[in-house]
Backbone as CSV, one residue per row, in Angstrom:
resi,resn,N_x,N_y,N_z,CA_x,CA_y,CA_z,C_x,C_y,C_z
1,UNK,6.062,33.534,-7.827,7.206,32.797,-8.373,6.775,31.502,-9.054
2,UNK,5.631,31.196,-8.407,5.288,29.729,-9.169,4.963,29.837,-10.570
3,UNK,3.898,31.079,-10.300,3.978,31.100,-11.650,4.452,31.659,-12.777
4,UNK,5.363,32.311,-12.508,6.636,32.540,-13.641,7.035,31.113,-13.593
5,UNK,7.513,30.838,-12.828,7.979,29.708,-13.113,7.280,28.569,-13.983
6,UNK,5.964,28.546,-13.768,5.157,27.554,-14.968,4.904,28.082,-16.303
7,UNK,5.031,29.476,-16.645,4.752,30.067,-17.349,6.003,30.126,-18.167
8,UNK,7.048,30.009,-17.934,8.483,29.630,-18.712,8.728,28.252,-19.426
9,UNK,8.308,27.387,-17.913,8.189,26.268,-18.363,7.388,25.318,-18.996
10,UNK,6.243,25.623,-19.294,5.557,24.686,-20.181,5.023,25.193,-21.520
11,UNK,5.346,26.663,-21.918,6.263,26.529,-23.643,7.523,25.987,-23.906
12,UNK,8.470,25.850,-22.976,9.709,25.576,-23.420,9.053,23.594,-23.745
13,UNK,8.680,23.435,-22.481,8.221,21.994,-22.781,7.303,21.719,-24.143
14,UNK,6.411,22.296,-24.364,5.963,22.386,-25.658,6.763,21.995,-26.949
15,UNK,7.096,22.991,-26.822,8.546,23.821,-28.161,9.388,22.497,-28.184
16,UNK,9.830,22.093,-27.168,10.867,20.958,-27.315,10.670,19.521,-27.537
17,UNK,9.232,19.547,-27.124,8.422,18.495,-27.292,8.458,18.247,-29.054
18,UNK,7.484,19.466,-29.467,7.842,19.450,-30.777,8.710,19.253,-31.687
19,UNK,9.420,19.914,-31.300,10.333,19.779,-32.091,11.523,18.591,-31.990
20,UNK,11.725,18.116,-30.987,12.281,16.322,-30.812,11.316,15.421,-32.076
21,UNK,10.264,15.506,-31.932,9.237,14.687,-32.566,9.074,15.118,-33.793
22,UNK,9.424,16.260,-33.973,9.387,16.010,-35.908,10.636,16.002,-36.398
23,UNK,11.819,16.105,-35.856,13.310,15.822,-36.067,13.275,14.091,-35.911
24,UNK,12.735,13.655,-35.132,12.571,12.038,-35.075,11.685,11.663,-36.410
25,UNK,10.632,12.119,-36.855,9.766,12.071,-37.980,10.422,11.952,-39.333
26,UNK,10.891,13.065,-39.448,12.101,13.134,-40.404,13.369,12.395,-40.769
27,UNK,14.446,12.690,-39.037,15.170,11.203,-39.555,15.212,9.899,-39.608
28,UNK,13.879,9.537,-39.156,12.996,8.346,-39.204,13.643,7.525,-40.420
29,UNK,13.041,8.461,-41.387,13.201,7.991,-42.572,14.419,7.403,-43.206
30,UNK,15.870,7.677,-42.754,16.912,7.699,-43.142,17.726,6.589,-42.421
31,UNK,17.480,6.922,-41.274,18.162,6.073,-39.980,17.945,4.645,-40.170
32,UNK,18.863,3.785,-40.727,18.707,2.012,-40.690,18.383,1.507,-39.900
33,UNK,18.945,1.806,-38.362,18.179,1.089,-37.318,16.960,2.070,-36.792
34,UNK,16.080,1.396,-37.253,14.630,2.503,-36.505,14.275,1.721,-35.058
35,UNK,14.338,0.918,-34.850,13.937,0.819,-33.102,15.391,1.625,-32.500
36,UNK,16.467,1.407,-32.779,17.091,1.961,-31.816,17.121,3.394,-31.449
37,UNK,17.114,4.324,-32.964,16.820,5.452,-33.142,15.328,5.450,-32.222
38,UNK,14.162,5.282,-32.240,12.846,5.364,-31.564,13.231,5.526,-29.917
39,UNK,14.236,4.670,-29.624,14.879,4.533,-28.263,15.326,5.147,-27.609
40,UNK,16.293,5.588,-28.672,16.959,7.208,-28.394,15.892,8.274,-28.186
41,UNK,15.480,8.305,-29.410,14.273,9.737,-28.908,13.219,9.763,-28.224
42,UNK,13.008,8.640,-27.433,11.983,8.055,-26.347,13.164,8.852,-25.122
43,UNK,14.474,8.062,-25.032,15.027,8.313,-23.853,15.626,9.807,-24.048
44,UNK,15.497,10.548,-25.219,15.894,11.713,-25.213,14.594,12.822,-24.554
45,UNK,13.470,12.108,-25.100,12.281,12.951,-24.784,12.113,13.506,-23.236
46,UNK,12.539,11.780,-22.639,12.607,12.025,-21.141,13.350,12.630,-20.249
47,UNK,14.787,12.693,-21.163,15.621,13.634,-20.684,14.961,14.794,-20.284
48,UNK,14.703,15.621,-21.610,14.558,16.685,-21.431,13.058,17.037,-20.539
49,UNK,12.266,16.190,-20.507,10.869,16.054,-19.569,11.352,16.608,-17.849
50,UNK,12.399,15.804,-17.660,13.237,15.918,-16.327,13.622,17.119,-16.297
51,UNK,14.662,17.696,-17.089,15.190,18.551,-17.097,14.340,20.139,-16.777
52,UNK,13.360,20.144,-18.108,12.696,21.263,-17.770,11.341,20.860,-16.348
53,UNK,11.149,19.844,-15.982,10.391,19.976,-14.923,11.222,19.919,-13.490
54,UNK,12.645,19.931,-13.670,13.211,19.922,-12.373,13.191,18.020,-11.725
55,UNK,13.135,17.461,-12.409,12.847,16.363,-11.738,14.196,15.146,-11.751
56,UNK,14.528,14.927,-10.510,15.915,14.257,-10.176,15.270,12.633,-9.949
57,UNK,15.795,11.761,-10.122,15.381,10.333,-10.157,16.597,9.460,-9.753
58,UNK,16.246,8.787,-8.326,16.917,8.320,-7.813,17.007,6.602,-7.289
59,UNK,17.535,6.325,-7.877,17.162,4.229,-8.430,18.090,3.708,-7.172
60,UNK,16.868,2.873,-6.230,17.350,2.071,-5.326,17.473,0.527,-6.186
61,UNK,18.381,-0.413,-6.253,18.507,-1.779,-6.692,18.714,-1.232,-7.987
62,UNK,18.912,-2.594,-8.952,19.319,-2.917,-10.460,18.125,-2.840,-10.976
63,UNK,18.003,-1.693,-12.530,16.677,-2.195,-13.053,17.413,-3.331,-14.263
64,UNK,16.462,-4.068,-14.784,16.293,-5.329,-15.318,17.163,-4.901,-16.908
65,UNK,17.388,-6.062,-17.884,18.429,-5.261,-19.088,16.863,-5.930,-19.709
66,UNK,16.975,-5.144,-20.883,15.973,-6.051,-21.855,16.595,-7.636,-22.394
67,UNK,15.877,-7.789,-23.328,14.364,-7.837,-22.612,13.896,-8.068,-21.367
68,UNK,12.899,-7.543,-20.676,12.009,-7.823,-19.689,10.973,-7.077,-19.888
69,UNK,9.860,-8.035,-18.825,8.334,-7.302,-18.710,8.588,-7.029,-17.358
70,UNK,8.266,-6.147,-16.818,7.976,-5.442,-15.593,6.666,-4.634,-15.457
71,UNK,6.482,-4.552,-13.960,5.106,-4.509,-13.419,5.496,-3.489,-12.356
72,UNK,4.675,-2.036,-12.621,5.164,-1.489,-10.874,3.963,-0.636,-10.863
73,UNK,3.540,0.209,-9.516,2.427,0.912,-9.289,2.474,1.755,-10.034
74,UNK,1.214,2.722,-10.068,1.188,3.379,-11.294,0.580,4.918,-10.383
75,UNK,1.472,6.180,-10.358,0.822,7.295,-9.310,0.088,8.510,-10.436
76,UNK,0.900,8.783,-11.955,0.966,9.592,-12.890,1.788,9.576,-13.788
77,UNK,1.263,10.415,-14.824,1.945,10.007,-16.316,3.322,10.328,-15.997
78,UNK,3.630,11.030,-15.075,5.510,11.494,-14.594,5.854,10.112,-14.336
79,UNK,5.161,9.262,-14.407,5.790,7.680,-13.917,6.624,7.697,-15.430
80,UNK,6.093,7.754,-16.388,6.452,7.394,-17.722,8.228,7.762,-18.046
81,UNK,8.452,9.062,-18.300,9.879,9.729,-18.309,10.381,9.144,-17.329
82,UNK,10.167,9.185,-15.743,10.699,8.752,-14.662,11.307,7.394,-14.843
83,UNK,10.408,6.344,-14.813,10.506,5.051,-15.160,11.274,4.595,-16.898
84,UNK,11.160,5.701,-17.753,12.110,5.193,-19.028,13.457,6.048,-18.765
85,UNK,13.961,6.986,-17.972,15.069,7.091,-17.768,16.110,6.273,-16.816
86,UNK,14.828,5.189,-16.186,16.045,4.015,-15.021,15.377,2.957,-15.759
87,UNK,14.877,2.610,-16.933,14.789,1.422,-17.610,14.602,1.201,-18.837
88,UNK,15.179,1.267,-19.760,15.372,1.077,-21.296,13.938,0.152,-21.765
89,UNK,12.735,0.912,-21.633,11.545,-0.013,-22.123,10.498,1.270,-22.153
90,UNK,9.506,0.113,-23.074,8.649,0.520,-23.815,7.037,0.461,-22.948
91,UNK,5.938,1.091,-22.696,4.874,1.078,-22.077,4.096,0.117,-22.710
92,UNK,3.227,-0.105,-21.371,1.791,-0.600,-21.726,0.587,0.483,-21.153
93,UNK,-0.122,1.623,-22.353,-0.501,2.461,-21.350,-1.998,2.463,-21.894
94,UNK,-2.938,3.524,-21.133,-4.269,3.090,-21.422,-4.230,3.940,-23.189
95,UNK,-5.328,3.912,-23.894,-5.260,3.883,-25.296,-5.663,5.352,-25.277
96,UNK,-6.319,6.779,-23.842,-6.701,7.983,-24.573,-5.268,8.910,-24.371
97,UNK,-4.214,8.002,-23.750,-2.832,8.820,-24.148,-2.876,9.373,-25.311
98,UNK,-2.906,8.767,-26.041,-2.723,8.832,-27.711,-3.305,10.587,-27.843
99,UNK,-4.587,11.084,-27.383,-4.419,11.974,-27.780,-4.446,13.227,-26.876
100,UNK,-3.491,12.783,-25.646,-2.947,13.970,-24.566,-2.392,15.206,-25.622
101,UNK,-2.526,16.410,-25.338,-1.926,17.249,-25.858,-0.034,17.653,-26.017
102,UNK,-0.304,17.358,-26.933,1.973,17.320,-26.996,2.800,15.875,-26.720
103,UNK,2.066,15.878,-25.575,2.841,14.461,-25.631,2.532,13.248,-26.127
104,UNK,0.968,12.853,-26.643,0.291,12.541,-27.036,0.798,11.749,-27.803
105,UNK,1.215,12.556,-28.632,1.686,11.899,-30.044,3.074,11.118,-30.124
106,UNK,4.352,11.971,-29.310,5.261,11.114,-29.173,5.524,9.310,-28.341
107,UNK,4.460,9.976,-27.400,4.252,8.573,-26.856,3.408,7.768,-27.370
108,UNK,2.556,8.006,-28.524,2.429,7.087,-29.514,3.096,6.496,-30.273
109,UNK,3.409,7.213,-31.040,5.072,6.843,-31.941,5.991,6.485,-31.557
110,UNK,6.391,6.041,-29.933,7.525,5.636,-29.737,7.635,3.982,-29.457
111,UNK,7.068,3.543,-30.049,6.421,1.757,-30.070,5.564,1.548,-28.524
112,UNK,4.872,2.413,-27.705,4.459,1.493,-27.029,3.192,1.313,-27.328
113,UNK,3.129,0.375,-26.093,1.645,-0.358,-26.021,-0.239,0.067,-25.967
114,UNK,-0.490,0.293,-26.616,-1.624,1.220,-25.975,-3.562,0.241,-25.920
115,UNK,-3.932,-0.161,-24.797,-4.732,-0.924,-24.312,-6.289,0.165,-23.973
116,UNK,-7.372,-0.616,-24.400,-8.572,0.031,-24.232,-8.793,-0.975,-22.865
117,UNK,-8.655,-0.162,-21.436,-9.165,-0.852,-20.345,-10.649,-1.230,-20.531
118,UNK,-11.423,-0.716,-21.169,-12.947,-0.818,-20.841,-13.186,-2.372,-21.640
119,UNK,-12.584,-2.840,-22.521,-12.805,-3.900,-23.348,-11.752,-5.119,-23.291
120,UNK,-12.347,-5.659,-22.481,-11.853,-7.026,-22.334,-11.301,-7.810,-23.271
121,UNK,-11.896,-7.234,-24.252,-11.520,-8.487,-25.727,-10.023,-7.903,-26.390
122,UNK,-9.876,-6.820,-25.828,-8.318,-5.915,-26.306,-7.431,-5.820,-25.602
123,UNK,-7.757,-6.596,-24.216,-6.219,-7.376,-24.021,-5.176,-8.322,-23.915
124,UNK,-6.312,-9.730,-24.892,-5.387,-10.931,-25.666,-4.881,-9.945,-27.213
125,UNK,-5.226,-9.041,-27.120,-4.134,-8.348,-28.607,-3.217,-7.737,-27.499
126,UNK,-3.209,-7.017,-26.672,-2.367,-6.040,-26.200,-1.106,-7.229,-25.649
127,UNK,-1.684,-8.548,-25.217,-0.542,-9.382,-24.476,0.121,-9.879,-25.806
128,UNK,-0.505,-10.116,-26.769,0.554,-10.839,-27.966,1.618,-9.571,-28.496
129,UNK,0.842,-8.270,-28.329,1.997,-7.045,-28.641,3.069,-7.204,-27.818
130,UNK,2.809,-7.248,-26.591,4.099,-7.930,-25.533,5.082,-8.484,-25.969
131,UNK,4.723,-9.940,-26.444,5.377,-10.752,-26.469,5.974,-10.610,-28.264
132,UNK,5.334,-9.913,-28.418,6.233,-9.504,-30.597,7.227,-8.636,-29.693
133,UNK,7.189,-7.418,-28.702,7.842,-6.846,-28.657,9.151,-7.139,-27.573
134,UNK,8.921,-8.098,-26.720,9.769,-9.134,-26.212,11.125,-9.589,-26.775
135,UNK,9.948,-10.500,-28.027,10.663,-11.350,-29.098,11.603,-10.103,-29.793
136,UNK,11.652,-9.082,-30.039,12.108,-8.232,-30.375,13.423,-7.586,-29.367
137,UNK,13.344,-8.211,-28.655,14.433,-7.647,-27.179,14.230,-5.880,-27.018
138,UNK,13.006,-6.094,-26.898,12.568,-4.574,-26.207,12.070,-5.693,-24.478
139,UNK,12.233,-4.168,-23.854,11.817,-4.420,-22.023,10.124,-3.510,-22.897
140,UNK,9.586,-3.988,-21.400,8.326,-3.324,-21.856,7.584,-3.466,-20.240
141,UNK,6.728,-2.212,-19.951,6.541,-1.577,-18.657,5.172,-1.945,-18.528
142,UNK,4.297,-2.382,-17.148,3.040,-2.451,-17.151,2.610,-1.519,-15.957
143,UNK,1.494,-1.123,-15.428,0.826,-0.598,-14.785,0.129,-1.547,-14.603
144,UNK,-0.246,-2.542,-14.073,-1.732,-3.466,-13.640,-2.729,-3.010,-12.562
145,UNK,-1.845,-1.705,-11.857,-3.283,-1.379,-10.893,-5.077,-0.620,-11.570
146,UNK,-4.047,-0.818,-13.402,-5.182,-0.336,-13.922,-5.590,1.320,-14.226
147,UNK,-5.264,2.234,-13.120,-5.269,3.354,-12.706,-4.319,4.185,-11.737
148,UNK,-4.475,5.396,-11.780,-2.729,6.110,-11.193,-3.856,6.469,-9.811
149,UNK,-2.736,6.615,-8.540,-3.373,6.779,-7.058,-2.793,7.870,-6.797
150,UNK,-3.064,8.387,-5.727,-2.338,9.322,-4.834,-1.125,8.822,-4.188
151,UNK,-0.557,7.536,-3.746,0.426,6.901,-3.388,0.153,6.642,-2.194
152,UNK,-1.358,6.486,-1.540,-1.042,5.823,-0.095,-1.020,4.146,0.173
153,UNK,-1.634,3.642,-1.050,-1.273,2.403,-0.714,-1.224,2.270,-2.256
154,UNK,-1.020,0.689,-2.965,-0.902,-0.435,-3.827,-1.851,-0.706,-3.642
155,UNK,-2.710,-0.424,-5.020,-4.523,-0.824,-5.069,-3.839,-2.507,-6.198
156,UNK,-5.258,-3.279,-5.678,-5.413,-4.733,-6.556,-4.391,-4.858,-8.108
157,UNK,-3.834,-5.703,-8.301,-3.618,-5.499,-9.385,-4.758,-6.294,-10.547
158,UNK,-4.873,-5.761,-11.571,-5.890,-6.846,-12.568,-4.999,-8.010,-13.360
159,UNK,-6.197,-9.041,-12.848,-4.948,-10.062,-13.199,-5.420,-10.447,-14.633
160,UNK,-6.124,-9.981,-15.297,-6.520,-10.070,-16.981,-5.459,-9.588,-17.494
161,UNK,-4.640,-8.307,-17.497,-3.326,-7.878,-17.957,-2.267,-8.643,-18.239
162,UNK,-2.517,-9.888,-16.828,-1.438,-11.135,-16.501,-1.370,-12.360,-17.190
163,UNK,-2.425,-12.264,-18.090,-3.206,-13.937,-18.473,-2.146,-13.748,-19.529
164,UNK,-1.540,-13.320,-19.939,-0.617,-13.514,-21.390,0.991,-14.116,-20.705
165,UNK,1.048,-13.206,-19.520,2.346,-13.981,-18.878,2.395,-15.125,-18.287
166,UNK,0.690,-15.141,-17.506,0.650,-16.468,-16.904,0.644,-17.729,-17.917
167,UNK,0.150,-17.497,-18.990,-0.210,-18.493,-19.866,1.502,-18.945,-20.611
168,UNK,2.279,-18.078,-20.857,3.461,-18.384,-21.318,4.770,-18.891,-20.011
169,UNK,4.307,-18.393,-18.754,4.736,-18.892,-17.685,6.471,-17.503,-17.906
170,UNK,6.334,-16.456,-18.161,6.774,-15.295,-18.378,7.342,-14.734,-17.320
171,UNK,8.650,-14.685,-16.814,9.095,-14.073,-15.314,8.954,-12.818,-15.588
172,UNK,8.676,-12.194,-14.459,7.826,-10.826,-14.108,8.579,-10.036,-13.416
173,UNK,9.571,-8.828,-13.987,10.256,-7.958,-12.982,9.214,-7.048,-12.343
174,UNK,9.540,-6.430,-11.146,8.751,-5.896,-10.514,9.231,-4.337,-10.008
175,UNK,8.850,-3.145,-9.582,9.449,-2.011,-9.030,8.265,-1.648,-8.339
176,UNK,8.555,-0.098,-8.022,8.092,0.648,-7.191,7.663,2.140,-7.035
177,UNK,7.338,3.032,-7.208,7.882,4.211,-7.599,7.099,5.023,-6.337
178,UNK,7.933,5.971,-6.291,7.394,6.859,-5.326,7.474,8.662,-5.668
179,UNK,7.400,9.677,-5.019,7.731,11.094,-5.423,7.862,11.550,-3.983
180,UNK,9.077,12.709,-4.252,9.014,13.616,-3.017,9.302,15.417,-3.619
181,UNK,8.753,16.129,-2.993,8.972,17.302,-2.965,9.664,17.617,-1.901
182,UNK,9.704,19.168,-2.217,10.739,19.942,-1.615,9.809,20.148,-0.110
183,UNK,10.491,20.198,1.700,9.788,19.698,2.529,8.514,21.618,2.781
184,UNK,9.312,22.384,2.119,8.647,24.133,2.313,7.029,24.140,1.013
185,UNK,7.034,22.888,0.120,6.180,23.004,-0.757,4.921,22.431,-0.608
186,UNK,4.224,22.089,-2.295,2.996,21.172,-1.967,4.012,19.588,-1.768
187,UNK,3.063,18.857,-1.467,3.267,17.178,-0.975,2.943,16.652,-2.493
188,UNK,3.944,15.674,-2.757,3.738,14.589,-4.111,2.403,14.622,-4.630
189,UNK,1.596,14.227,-3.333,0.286,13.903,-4.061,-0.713,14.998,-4.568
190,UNK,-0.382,15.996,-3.967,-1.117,16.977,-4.568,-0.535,17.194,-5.733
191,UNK,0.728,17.453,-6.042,1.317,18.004,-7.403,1.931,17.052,-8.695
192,UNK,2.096,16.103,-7.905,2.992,14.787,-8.908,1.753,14.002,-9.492
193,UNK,1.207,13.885,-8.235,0.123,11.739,-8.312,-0.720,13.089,-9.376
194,UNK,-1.391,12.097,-10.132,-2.730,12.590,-11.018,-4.030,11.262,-10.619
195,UNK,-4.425,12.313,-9.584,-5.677,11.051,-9.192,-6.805,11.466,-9.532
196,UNK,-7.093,12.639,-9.425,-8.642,13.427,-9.263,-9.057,13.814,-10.686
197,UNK,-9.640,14.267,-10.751,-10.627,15.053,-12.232,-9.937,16.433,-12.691
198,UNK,-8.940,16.196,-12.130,-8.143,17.661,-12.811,-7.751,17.044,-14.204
199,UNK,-7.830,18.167,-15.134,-7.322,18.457,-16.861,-5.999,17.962,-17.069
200,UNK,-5.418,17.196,-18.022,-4.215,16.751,-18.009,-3.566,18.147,-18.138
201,UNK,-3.753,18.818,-18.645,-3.019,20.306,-19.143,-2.664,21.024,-17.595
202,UNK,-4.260,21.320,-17.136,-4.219,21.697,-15.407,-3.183,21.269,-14.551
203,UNK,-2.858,19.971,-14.431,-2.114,19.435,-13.508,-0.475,19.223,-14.073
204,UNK,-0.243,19.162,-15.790,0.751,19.660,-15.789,1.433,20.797,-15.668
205,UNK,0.443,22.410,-15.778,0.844,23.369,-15.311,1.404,23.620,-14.171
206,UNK,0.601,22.514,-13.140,0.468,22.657,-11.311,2.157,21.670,-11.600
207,UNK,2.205,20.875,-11.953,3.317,20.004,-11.811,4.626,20.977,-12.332
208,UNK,4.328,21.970,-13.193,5.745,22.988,-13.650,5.712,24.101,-12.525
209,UNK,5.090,24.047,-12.117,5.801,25.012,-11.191,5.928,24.870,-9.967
210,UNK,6.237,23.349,-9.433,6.989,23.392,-8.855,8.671,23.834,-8.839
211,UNK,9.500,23.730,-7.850,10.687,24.098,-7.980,11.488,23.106,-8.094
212,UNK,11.414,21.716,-7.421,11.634,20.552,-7.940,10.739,19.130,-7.391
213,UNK,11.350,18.278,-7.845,10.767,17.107,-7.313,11.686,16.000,-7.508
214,UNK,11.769,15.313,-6.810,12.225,13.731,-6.662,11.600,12.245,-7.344
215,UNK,11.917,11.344,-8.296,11.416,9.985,-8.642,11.820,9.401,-7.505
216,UNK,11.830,8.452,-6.755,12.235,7.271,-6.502,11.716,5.864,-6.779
217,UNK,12.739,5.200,-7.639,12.469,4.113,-8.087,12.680,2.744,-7.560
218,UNK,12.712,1.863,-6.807,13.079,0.414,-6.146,12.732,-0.563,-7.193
219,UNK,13.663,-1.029,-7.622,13.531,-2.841,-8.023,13.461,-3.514,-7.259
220,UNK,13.012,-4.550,-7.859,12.844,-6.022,-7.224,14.193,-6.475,-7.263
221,UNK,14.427,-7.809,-6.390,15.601,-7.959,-6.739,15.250,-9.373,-7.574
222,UNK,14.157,-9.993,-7.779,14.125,-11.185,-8.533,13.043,-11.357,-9.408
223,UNK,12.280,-12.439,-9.537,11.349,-12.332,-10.893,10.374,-12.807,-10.024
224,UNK,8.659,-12.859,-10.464,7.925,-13.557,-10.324,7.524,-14.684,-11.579
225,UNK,7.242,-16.088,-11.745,6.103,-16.747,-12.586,5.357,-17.169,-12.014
226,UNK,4.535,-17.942,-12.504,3.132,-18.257,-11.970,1.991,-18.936,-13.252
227,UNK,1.912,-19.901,-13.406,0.528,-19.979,-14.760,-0.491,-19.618,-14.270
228,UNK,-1.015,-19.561,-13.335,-2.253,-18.697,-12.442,-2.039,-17.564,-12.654
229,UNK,-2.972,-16.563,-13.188,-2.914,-15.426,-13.397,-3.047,-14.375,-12.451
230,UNK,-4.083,-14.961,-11.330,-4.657,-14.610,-10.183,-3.507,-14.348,-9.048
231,UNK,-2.540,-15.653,-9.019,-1.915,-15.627,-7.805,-0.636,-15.144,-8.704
232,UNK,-0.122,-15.157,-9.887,0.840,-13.912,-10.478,0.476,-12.693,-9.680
233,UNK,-1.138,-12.148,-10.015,-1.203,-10.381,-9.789,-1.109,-10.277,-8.662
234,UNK,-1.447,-11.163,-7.573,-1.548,-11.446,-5.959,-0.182,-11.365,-5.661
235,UNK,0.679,-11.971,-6.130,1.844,-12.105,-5.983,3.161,-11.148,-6.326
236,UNK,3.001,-10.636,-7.204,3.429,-9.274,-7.703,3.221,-8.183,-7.010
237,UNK,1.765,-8.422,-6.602,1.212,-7.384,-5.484,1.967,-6.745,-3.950
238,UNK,2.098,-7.767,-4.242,2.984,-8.009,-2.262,4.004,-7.409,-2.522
239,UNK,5.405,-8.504,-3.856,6.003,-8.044,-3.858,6.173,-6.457,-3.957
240,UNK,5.588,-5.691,-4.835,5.355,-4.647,-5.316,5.499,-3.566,-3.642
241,UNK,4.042,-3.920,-2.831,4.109,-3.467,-1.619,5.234,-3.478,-0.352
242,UNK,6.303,-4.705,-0.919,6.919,-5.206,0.075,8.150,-3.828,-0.129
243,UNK,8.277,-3.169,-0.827,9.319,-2.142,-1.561,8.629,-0.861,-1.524
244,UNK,7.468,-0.521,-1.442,6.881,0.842,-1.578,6.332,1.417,-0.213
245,UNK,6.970,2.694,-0.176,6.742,3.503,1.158,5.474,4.642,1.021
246,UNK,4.402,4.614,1.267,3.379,5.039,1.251,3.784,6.210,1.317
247,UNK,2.886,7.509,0.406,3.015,8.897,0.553,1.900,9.686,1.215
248,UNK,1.815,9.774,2.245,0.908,10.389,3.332,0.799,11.842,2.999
């Protein structure tokens, strides 16, 4: 059953993928407001991401209105759809998204952020993109643990990511995210988290056939600042932990 079931579902995901993204391509061109249109077919993409993967998302607290920057753990790229269907914003994600297969491309094109972790010198550009896209009253999403976990704890955050907020003294929304499966199946972390050396393709197959799965999302209920960059990511950190229920 699983795998009929993955085997249905990740042409349809394909197919729809596609074809959202060159219908966006096209009326690109026409549409006067192009961020809002981009918005739409960002939050349409995710719709349907949910939809054909079975995935229900369930938001404890208020997420933030734009603009805001927010900061929450980071388990797998399912954070992405998950997290832009309970918050009207744009990513900060690492730069070999760009050429994931299918999705690749839309989540390029949909204004976010895309950062080369290995090079230090590319993320005083990635923080001024922030803040153009701020100034712009877009929300915009960070990952600072750097890397996606299995979900048993909130690894360090990097506080180089932070030096653009700390330096502008930038309040910092914060969340949480978690996953649950069904209790007869595999466990989140085997099928949701993307931690290990499995193929992005591999683990989205393993991720379609499940039968469903659960987001859960927690806000913060307030902001962090800080001009210390250090005791921002320290601080964010906690908060971050003080809201997230470990996935064993």
């Amino acid at each position: 059953m699983n795998l009929i079931r993955a085997s249905i579902r990740f042409p349809v995901f394909v197919i729809s993928t596609l074809i959202l993204y060159y219908t966006w391509r096209i009326t690109a061109l026409v549409v006067p407001n192009k961020v809002l249109w981009r918005q739409v077919t960002f939050h349409n993409w995710s719709r349907i991401f949910a939809f054909i993967a079975r995935m229900e998302i369930e938001v404890i607290g208020t997420a933030p209105k734009p603009p805001f920057f927010l900061v929450s753990n980071h388990l797998s790229y399912v954070d992405i759809p998950a997290l832009r269907l309970a918050a009207n914003g744009i990513f900060v994600a690492k730069s070999d998204i760009k050429d994931w297969f299918v999705a690749g491309p839309i989540i390029r094109n949909m204004g976010n952020i895309f950062i080369d972790r290995t090079n230090r010198r590319d993320i005083p550009r990635a923080g001024a993109e922030v803040i153009k896209k701020l100034n712009e009253k877009e929300g915009v999403i960070l990952f600072p643990e750097g890397t996606s976990t299995k979900g048993e704890d909130v690894l360090p955050f990097n506080s180089s990511f932070l030096e653009f907020a700390a330096k502008s003294d930038l309040p910092v929304s914060y969340a949480s995210i978690r996953y649950a499966t069904p209790v007869d199946g595999p466990t989140p972390s085997e099928r949701v988290c993307w931690w290990d050396d499995t193929g992005f393709l591999m683990h989205l197959w393993r991720l379609l056939s499940l039968k469903s799965f659960t987001a859960i999302i927690t806000f913060g209920e307030d902001q962090v600042s800080d001009k210390n960059r250090k005791e921002l990511a320290n601080e964010l950190r906690e908060k971050v932990k003080e809201i997230f229920i470990p996935m064993l």
